[in-house]
BALOBA-1460 file (C-alpha; in Angstrom, 3 decimals):
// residues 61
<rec num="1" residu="x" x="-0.311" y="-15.710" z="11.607"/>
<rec num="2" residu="x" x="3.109" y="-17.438" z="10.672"/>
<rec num="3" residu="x" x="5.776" y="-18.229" z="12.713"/>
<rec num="4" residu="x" x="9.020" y="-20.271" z="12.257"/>
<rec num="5" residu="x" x="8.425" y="-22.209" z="14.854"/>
<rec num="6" residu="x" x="5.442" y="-24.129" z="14.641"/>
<rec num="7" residu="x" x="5.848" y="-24.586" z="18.852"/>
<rec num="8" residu="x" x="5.620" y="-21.060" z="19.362"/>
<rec num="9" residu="x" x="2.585" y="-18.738" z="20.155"/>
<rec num="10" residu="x" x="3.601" y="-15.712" z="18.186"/>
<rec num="11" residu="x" x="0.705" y="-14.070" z="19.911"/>
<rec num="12" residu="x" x="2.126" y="-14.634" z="23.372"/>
<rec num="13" residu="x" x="5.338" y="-14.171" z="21.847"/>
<rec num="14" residu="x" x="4.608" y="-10.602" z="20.423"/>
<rec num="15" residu="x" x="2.081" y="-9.367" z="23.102"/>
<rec num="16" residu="x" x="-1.379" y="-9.718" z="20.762"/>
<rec num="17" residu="x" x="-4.306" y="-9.773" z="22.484"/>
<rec num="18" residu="x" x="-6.263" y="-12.614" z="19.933"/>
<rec num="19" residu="x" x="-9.279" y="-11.125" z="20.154"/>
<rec num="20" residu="x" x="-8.227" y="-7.789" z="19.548"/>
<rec num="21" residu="x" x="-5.919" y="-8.396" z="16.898"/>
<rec num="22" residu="x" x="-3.007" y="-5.911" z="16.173"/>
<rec num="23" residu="x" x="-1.445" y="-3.908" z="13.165"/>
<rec num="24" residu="x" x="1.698" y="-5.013" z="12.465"/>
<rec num="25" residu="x" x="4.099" y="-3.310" z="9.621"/>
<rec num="26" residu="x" x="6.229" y="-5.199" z="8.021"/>
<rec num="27" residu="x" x="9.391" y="-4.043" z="6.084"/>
<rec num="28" residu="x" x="10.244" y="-4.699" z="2.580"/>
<rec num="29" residu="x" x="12.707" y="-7.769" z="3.921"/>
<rec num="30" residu="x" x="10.147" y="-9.215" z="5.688"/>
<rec num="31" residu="x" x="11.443" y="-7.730" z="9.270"/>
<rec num="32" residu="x" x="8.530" y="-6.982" z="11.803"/>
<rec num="33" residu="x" x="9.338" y="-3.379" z="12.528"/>
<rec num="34" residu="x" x="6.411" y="-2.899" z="14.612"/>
<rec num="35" residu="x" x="3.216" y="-4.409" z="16.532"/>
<rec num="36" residu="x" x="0.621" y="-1.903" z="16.806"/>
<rec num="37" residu="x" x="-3.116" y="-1.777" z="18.315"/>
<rec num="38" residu="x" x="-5.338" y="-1.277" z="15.949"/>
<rec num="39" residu="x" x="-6.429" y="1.740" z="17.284"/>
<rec num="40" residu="x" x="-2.608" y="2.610" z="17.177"/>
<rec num="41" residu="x" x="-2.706" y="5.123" z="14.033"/>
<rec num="42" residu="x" x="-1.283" y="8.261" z="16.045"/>
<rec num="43" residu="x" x="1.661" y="5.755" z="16.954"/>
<rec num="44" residu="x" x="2.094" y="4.396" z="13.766"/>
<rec num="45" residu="x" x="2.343" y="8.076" z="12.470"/>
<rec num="46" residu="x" x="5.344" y="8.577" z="15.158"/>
<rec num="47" residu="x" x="7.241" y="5.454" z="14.800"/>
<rec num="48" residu="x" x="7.134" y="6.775" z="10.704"/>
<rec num="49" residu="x" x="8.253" y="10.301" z="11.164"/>
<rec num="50" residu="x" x="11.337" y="8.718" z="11.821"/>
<rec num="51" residu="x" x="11.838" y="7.617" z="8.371"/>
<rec num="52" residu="x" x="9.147" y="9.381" z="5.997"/>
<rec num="53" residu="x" x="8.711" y="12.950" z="4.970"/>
<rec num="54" residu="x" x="5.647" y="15.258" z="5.027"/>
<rec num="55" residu="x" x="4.073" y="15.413" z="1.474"/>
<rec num="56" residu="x" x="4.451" y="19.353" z="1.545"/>
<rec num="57" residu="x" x="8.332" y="18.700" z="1.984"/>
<rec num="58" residu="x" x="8.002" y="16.506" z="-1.380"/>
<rec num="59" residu="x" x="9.876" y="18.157" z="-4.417"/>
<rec num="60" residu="x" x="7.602" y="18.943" z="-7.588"/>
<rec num="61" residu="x" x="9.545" y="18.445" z="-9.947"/>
């Protein structure tokens, strides 16, 4: 995982459990919008409801 700093423990830093390992989404610009579990997929579906529409709502044409 990168990091800036090369003193830092972006895993301490950003709560990841190491073994675990996480999900983390990352915006176009390179902004971490969100650390996830990797079990996290109902969470991940909330955080983007925000933003993204349901395919149904999606126009056609």
């Amino acid at each position: 995982m990168f990091t800036p700093d090369p003193d830092e423990d972006v895993f301490t830093t950003r709560g990841i459990d190491r073994a675990a390992g996480c999900l983390v989404l990352v915006r176009p610009d390179q902004y971490v919008a969100h650390v996830l579990p990797l079990d996290g997929a109902d969470e991940l579906g909330a955080f983007l409801a925000g933003v993204l529409r349901p395919v149904a709502d999606l126009d056609p044409a």
